[in-house]
DODRENMI-539045 format. One record per residue (C-alpha): residue in three letters; x, y, z. Coordinates in Angstrom, 3 decimals, m for minus. Example, Ala and Ser with C-alpha at 12.3 -4.5 7.8 and 13.67 -1.06 7.14 Angstrom:
NODE   aa      east     north        up
NODE  Ala    12.300    m4.500     7.800
NODE  Ser    13.670    m1.060     7.140
***
This chain:
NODE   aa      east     north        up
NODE  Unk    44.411    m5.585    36.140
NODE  Unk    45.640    m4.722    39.772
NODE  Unk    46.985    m7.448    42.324
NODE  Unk    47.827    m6.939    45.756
NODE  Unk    49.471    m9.772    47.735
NODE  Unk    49.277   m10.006    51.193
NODE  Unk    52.412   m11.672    52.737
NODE  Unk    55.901   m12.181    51.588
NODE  Unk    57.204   m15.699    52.273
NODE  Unk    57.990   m18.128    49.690
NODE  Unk    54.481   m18.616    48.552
NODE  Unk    53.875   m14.942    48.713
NODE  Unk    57.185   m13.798    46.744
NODE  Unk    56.898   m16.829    43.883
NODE  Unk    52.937   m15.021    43.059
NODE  Unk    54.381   m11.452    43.184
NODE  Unk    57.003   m12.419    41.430
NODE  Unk    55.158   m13.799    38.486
NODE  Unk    53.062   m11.202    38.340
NODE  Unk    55.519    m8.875    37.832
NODE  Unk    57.276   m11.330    34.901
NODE  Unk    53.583   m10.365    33.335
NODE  Unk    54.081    m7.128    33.494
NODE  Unk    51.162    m6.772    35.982
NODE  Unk    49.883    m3.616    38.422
NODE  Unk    50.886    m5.194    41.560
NODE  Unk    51.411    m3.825    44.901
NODE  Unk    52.725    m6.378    48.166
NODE  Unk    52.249    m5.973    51.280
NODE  Unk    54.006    m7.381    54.673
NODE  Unk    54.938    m7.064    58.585
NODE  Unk    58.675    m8.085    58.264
NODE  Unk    60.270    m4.260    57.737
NODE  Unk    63.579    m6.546    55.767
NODE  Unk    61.109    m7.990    53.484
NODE  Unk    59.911    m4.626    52.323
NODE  Unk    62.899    m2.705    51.870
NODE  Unk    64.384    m5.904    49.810
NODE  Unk    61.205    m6.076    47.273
NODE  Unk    61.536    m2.432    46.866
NODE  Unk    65.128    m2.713    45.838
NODE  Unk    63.762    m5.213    43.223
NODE  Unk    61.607    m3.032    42.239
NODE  Unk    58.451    m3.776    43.321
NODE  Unk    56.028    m2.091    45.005
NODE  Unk    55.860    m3.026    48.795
NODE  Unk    53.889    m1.192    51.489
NODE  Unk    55.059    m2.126    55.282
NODE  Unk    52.217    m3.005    57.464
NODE  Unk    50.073    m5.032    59.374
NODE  Unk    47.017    m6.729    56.733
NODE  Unk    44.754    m7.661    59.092
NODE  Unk    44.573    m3.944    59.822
NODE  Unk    41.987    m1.995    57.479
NODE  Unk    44.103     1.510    57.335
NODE  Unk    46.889    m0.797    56.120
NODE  Unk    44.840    m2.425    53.159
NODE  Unk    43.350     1.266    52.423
NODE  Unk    46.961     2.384    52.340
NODE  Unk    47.770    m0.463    50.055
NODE  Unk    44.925     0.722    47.579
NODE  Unk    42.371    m2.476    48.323
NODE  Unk    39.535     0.269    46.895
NODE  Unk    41.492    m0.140    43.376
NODE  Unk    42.295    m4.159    43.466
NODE  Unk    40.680    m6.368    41.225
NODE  Unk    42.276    m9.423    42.535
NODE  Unk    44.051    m9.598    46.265
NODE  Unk    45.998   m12.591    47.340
NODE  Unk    46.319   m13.825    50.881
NODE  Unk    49.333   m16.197    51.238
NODE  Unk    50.210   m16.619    54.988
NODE  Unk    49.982   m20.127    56.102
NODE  Unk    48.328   m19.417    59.245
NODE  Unk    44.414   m20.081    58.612
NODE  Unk    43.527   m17.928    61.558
NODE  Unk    45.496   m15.073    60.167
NODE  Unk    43.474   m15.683    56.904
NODE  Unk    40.255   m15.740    58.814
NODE  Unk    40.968   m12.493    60.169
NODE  Unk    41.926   m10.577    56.589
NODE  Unk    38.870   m12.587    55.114
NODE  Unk    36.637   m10.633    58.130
NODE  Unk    38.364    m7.045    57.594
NODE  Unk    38.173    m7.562    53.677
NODE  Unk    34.316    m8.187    53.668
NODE  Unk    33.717    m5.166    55.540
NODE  Unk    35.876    m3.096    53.239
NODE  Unk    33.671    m4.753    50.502
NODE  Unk    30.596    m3.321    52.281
NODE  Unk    31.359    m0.080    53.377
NODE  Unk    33.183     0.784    49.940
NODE  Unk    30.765    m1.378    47.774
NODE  Unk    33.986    m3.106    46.469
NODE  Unk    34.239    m6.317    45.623
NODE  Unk    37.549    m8.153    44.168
NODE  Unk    38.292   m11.390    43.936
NODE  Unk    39.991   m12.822    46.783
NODE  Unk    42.450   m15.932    46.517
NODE  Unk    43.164   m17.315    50.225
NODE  Unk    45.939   m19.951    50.905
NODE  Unk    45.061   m23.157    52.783
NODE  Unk    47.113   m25.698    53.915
NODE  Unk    44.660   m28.764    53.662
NODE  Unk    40.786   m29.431    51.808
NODE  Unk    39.830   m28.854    55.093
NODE  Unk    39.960   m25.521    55.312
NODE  Unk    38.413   m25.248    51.575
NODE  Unk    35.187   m25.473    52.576
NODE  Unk    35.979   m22.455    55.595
NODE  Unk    37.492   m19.795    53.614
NODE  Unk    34.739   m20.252    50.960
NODE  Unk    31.903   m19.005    53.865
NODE  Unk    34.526   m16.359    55.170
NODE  Unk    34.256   m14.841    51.716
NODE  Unk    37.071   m16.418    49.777
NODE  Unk    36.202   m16.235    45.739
NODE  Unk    38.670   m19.129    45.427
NODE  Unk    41.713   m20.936    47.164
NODE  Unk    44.763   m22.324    46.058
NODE  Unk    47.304   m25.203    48.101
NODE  Unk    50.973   m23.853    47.743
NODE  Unk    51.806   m27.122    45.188
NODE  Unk    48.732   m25.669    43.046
NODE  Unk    50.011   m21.984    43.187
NODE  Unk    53.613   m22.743    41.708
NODE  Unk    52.588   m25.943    39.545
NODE  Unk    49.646   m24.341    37.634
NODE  Unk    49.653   m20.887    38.258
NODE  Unk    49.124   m19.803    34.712
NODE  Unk    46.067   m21.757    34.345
NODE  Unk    45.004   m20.423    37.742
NODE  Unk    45.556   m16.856    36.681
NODE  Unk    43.699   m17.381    33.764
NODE  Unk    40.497   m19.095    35.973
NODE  Unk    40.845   m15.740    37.913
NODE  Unk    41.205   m13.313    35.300
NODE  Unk    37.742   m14.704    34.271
NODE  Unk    36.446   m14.493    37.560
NODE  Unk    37.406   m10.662    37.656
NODE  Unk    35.751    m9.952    34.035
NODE  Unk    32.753   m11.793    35.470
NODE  Unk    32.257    m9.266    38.373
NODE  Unk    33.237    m6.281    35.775
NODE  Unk    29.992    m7.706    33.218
NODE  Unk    27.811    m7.671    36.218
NODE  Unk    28.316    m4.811    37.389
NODE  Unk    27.897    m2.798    34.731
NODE  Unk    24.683    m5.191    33.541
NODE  Unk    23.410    m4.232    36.691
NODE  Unk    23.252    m0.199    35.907
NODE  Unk    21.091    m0.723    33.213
NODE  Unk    17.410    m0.472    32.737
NODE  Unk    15.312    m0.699    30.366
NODE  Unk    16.416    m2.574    27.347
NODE  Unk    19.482    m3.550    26.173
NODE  Unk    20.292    m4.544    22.547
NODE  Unk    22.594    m7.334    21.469
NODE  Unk    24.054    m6.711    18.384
NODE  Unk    25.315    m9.521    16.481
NODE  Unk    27.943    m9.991    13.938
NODE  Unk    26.723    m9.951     9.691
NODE  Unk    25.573   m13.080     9.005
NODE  Unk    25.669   m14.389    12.409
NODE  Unk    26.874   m17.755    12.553
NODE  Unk    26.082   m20.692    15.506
NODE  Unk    28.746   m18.612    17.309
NODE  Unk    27.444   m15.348    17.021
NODE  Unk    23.664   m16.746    17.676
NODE  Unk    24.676   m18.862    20.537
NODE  Unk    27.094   m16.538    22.275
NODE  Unk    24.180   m14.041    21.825
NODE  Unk    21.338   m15.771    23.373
NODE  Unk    23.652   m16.543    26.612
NODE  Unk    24.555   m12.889    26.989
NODE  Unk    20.555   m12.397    26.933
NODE  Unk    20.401   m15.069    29.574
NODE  Unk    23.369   m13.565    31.443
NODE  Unk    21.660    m9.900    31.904
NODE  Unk    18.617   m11.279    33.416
NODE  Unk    20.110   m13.607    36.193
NODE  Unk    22.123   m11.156    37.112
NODE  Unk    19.610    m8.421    37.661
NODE  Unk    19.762    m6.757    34.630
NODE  Unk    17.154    m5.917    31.521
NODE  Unk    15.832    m7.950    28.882
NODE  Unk    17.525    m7.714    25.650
NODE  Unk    16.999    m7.929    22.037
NODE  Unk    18.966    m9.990    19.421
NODE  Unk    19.794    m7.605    16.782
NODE  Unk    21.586    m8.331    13.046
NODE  Unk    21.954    m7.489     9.590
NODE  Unk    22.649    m9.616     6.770
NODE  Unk    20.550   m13.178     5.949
NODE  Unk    20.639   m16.334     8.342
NODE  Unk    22.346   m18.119     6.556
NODE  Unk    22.661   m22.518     6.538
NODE  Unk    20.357   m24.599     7.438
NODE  Unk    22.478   m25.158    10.743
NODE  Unk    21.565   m21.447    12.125
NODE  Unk    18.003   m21.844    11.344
NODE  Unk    17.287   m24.424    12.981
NODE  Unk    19.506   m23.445    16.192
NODE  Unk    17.146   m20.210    16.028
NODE  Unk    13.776   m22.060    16.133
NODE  Unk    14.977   m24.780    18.667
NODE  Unk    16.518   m22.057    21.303
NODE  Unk    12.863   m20.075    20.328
NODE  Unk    15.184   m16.740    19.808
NODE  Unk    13.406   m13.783    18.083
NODE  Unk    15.879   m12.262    15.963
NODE  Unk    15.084    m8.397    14.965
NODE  Unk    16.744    m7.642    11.553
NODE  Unk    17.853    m4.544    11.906
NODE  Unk    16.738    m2.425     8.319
NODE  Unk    13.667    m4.804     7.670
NODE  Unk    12.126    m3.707    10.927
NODE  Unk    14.082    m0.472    11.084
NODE  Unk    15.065    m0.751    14.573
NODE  Unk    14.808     2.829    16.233
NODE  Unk    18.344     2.293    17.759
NODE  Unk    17.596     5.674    20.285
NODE  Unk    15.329     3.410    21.985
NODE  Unk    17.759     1.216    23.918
NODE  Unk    19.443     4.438    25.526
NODE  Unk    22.910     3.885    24.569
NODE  Unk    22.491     0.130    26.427
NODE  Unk    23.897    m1.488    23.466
NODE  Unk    26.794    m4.705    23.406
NODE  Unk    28.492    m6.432    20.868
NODE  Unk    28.644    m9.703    20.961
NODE  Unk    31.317   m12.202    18.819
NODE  Unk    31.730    m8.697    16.851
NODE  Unk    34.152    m5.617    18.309
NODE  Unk    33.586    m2.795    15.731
NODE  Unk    30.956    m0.969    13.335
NODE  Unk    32.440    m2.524    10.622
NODE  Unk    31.073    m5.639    10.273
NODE  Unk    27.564    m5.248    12.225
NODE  Unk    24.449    m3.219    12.329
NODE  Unk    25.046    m0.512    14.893
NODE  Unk    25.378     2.833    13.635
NODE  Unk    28.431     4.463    13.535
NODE  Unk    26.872     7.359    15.100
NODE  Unk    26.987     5.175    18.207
NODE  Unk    30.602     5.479    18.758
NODE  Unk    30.886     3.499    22.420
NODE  Unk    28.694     0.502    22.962
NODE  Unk    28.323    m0.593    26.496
NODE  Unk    30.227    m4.040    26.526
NODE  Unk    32.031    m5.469    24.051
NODE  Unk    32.794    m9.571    23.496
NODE  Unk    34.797   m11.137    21.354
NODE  Unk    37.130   m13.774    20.172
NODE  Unk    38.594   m12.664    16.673
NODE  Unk    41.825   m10.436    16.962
NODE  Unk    41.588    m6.722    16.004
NODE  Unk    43.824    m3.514    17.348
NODE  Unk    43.179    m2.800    20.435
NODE  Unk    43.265     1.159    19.201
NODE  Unk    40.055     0.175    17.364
NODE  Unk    38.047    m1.293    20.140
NODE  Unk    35.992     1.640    22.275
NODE  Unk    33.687     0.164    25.017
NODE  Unk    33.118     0.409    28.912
NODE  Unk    33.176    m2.850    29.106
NODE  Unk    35.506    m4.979    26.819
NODE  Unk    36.829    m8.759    26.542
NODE  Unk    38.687    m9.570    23.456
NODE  Unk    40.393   m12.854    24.379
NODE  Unk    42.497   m15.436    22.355
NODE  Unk    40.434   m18.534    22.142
NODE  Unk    38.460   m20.142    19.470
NODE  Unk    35.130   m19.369    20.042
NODE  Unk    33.255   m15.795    21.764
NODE  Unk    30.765   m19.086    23.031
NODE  Unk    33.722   m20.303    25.474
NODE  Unk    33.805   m16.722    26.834
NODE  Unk    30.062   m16.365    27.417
NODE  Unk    30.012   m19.920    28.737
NODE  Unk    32.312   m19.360    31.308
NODE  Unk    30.686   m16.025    32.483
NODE  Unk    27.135   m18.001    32.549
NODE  Unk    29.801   m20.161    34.963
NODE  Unk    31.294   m17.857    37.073
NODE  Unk    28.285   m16.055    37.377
NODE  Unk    26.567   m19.304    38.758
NODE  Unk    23.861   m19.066    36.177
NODE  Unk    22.098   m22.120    35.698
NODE  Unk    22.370   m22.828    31.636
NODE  Unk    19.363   m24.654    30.633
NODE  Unk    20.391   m27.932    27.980
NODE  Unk    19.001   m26.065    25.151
NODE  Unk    21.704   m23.269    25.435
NODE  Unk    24.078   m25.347    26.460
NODE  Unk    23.568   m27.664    23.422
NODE  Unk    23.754   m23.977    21.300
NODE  Unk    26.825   m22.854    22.729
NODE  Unk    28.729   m26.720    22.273
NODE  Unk    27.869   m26.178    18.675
NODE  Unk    29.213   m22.254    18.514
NODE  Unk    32.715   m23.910    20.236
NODE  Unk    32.882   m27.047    17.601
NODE  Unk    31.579   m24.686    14.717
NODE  Unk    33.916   m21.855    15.185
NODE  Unk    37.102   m24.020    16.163
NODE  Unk    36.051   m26.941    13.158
NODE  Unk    35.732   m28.864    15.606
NODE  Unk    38.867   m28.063    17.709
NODE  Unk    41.143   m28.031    14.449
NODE  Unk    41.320   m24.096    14.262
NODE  Unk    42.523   m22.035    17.001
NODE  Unk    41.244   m24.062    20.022
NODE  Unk    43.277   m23.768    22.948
NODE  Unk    42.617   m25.233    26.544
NODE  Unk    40.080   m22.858    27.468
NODE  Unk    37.823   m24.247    24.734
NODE  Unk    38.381   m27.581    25.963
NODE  Unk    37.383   m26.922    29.525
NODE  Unk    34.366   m24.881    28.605
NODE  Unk    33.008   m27.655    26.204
NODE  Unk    33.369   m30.133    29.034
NODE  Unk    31.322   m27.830    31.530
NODE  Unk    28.579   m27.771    28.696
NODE  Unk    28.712   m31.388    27.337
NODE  Unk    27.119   m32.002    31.131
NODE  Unk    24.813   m29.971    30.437
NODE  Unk    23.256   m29.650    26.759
NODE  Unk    20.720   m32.062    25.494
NODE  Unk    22.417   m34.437    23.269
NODE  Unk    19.802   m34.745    20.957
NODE  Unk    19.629   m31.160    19.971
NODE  Unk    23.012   m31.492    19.451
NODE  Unk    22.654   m34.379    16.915
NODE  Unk    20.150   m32.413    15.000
NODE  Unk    22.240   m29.368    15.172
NODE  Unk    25.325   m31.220    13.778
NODE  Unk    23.603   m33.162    10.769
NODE  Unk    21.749   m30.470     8.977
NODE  Unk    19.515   m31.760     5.825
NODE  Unk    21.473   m31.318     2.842
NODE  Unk    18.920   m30.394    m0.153
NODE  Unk    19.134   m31.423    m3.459
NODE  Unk    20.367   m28.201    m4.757
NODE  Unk    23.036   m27.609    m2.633
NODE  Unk    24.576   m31.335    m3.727
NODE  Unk    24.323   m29.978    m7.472
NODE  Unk    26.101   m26.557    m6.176
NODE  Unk    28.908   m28.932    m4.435
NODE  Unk    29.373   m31.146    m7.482
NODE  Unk    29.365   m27.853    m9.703
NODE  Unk    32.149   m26.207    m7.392
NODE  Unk    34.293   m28.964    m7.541
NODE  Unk    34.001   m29.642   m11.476
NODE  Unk    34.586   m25.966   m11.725
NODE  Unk    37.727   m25.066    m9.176
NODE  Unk    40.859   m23.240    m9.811
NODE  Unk    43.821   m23.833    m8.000
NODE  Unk    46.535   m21.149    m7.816
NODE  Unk    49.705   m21.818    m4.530
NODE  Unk    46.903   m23.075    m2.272
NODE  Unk    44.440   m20.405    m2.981
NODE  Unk    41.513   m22.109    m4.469
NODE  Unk    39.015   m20.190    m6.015
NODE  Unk    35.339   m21.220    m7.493
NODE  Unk    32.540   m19.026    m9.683
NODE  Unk    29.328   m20.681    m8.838
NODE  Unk    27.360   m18.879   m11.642
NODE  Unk    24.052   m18.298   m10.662
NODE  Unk    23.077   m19.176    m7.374
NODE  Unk    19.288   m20.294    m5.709
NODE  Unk    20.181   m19.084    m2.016
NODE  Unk    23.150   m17.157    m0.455
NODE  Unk    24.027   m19.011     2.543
NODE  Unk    25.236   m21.816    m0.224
NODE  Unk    28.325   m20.023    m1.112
NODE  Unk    29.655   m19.834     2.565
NODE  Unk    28.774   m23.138     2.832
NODE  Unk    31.357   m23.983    m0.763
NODE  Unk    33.985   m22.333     1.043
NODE  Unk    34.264   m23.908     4.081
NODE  Unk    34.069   m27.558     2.132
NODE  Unk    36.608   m26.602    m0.587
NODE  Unk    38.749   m25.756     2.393
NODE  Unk    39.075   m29.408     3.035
NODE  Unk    40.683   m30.588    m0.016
NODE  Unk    44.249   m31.289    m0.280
NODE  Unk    46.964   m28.858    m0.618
NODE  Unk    43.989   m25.898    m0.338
NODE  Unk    45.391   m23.501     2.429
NODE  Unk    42.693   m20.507     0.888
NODE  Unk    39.349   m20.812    m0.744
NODE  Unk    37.080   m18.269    m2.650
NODE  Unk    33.635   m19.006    m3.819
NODE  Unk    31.601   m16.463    m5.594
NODE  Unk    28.137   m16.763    m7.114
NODE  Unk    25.085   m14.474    m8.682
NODE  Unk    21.852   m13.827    m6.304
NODE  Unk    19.097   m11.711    m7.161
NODE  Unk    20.971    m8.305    m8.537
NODE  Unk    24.383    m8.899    m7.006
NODE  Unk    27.213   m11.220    m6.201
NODE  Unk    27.958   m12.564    m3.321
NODE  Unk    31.847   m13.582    m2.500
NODE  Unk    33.020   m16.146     0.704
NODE  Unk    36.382   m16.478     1.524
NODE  Unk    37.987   m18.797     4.272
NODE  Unk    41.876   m19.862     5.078
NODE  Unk    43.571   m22.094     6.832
NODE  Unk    46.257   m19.313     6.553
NODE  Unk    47.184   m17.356    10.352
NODE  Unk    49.557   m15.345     8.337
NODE  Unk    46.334   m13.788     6.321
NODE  Unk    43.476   m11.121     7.327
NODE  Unk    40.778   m12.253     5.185
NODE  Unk    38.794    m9.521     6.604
NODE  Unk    41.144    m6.770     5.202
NODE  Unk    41.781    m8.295     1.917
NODE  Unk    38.346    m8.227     0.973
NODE  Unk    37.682    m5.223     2.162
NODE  Unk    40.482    m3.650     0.056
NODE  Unk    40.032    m5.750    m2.603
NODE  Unk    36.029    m4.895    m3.131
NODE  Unk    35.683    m1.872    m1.478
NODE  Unk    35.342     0.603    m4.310
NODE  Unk    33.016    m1.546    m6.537
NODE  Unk    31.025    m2.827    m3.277
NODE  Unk    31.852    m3.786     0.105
NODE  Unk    34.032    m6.756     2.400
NODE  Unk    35.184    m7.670     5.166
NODE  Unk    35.106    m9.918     8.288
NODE  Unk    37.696   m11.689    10.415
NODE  Unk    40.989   m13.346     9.972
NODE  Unk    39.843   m16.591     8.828
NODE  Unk    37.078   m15.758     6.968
NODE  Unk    35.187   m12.743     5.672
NODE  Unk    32.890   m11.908     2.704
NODE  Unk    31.550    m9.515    m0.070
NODE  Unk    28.970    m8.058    m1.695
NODE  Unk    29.258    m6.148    m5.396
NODE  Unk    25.935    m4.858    m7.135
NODE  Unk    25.866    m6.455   m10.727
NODE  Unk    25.786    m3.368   m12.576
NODE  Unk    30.201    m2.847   m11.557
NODE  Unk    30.204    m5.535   m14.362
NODE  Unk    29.322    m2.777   m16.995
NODE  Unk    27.415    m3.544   m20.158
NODE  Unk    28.215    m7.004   m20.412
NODE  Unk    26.363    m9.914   m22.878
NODE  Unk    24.979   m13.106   m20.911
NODE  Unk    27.070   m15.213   m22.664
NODE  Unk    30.369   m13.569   m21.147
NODE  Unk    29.411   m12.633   m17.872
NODE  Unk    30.864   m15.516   m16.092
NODE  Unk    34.382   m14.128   m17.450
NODE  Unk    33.713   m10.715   m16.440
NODE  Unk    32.598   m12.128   m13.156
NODE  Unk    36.182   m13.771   m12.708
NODE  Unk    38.218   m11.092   m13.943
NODE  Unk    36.179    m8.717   m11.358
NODE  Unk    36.160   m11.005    m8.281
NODE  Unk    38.784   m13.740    m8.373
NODE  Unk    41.480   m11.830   m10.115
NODE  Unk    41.010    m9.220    m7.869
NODE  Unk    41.304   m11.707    m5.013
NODE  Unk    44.362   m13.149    m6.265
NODE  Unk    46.121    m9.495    m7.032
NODE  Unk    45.606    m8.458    m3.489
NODE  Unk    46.438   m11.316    m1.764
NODE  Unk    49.506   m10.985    m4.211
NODE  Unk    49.313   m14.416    m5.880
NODE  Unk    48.960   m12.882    m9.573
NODE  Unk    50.632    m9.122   m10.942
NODE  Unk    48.472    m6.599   m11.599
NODE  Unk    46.724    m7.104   m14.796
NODE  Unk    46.728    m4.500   m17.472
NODE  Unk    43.511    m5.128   m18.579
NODE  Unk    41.456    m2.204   m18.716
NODE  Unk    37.309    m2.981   m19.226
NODE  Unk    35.110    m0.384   m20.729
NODE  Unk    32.482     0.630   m18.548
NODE  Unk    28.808     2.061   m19.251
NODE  Unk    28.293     5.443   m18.544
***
């Protein structure tokens, strides 16, 4: 990102100064010829000048800045740089986010019709400047995602992560919701996989989404003219979009991955605990009105994908569920949080914890064979809540294949990675940090009687598990396979 701070006093110097701390593009600008020749000694770069005079912010590279500071305590000599700035904004169809000192509230009010994005008091700059940065960095991506959103026509497709969860779903719809307010096309939900828990199902039917599954209606991906984002996702790996696509359009997520791996015009991988506290604070920024039923969504994608603000949240989450809980209807959320439990999936509970293994924390479960899916998943994530369980693995038959869920507790692990090395040659994993999942056709059991598949089943999946996450050696054992 690229700064430029306009003045060099105190207030002026303590900004530029932690910018630079951050390792930050940032260029300063000011009259006083001393002031200039003393940053550049400290190596910063300083341009002498003027800023109320246009060549001097040209000079400065305004056309470039995503984020320009004005710190001099005169509110007249803001007025004037707010007036210059604007029509630099015009004439160069510019537009970065502009931070202008005041003294007082009263001139709050002032700056904001002179064309001030935001203002900070000098006790606000220096006491909670990181959480101000961090309310402006957002405010910079915001203007990035609409600009781009508003170069496209047509359609856009949203493509959401394998087995989207209320996160996925939720962060997905408000994208869709995003585009359209700020003058950009109507979009399509895309995924692959099942919807899975009770809990997504009826978030889809009381948001009214229509999902398109992407093989069962064999989405003609050539339609959407390369207008494609991922959403709570940030590579091929673990959605539908064809790796033939090699850049999407925009690219949002939460769950850590390489930078290296991410390709995208537009891309926000940020560390908090939920993609739906990124897309709610772009609805925010963006001044887009979120209507209670989204709001309610995106309050569950934040509790869901930060169990409830045990995993990962940090005070981003907070601030966006706040913003929402104003918002959402609290009755959706009610229904949204206490999901009918059936019958079947109480048997599959009391099954999976008469049948658990424990092994250092990693607890693993065979579920034998199983009615739906999504119930697996759903043994994971309550195994994970038993004492002294820091891993869980539940695996199960369904239909002509089995079906593994894996989630941890564990920062130190890449669930993702472990089942995608661990299953990848008899079938196929993967998925994020704290939880991923596989899928291995029945027949990489071999020939193998009814009466013994359940062993075969554990030798193939959870000792497997165990040897790569390197709880268990190697075994030796060596199983003959039909030809």
């Amino acid at each position: 990102m690229v700064y430029l701070v306009l003045g060099c006093g105190d207030v002026g110097f303590s900004i530029a100064s932690k910018l630079k701390e951050s390792r930050a593009d940032v260029t300063v600008v000011d009259i006083d010829k001393k002031n200039v020749e003393r940053l550049k000694k400290i190596g910063f770069r300083a341009v002498l000048g003027d800023f109320r005079n246009p060549e001097t912010l040209l000079g400065a590279g305004i056309k470039n800045s995503e984020m320009v500071f004005i710190t001099s305590s005169y509110f007249s000599v803001t007025s004037e740089v707010l007036k210059v700035i604007n029509k630099l904004k015009e004439e160069f169809e510019i537009d970065p986010v502009v931070v202008a000192r005041i003294s007082d509230d009263g001139e709050r009010d002032e700056a904001k019709l002179l064309g001030a994005t935001d203002v900070l008091a000098p006790p606000q700059i220096i006491a909670d400047f990181i959480t101000n940065m961090e309310k402006l960095r957002i405010m910079v991506n915001e203007k990035r995602l609409r600009a781009i959103v508003k170069t496209m026509r047509g359609k856009m497709a949203i493509i959401l992560q394998r087995n989207p969860d209320p996160d996925s779903i939720a962060s997905g719809a408000a994208l869709k919701l995003y585009a359209k307010a700020a003058g950009g096309p109507e979009a399509d939900l895309i995924y692959d996989g099942e919807i899975g828990y009770s809990q997504n199902r009826a978030l889809i039917n009381l948001l009214n989404l229509n999902l398109i599954k992407a093989d069962e209606h064999k989405v003609d991906f050539g339609e959407y003219n390369g207008q494609f984002a991922l959403v709570d996702v940030s590579t091929h790996t673990n959605c539908p979009l064809p790796k033939e696509i090699m850049v999407p359009k925009i690219v949002i997520d939460h769950h850590a991955v390489p930078s290296g791996e991410v390709r995208a015009l537009y891309k926000d991988i940020s560390h908090v605990g939920a993609t739906a506290t990124l897309l709610t604070n772009y609805l925010r920024y963006g001044f887009v009105d979120i209507d209670p039923a989204t709001a309610a969504a995106l309050v569950i994608g934040i509790l869901t994908d930060t169990n409830n603000f045990t995993r990962g949240a940090t005070p981003l989450d907070y601030e966006a569920f706040q913003y929402l809980m104003q918002r959402a209807d609290a009755d959706i959320i009610k229904q949204l949080q206490r999901p009918s439990l059936s019958s079947e999936m109480l048997d599959v509970l009391s099954k999976a914890v008469r049948n658990r293994k424990l092994v250092g924390g990693y607890l693993t479960v065979n579920l034998g064979e199983v009615k739906e899916r999504d119930m697996i998943p759903q043994v994971a994530d309550f195994l994970l809540n038993l004492e002294g369980v820091t891993t869980t693995l539940a695996y199960g038959m369904v239909g002509n294949h089995i079906h593994a869920s894996a989630r941890t507790k564990d920062v130190s692990l890449n669930l993702g990675e472990i089942l995608k090395k661990a299953f990848s040659e008899v079938g196929s994993g993967g998925g994020h940090l704290q939880m991923a999942a596989a899928k291995i056709p029945l027949r990489a059991l071999g020939r193998v009687s009814k009466r013994s598949i359940r062993r075969e089943m554990d030798w193939l999946v959870r000792q497997k598990f165990l040897e790569t996450v390197g709880v268990v050696k190697p075994s030796k054992r060596r199983r003959k396979r039909s030809k």
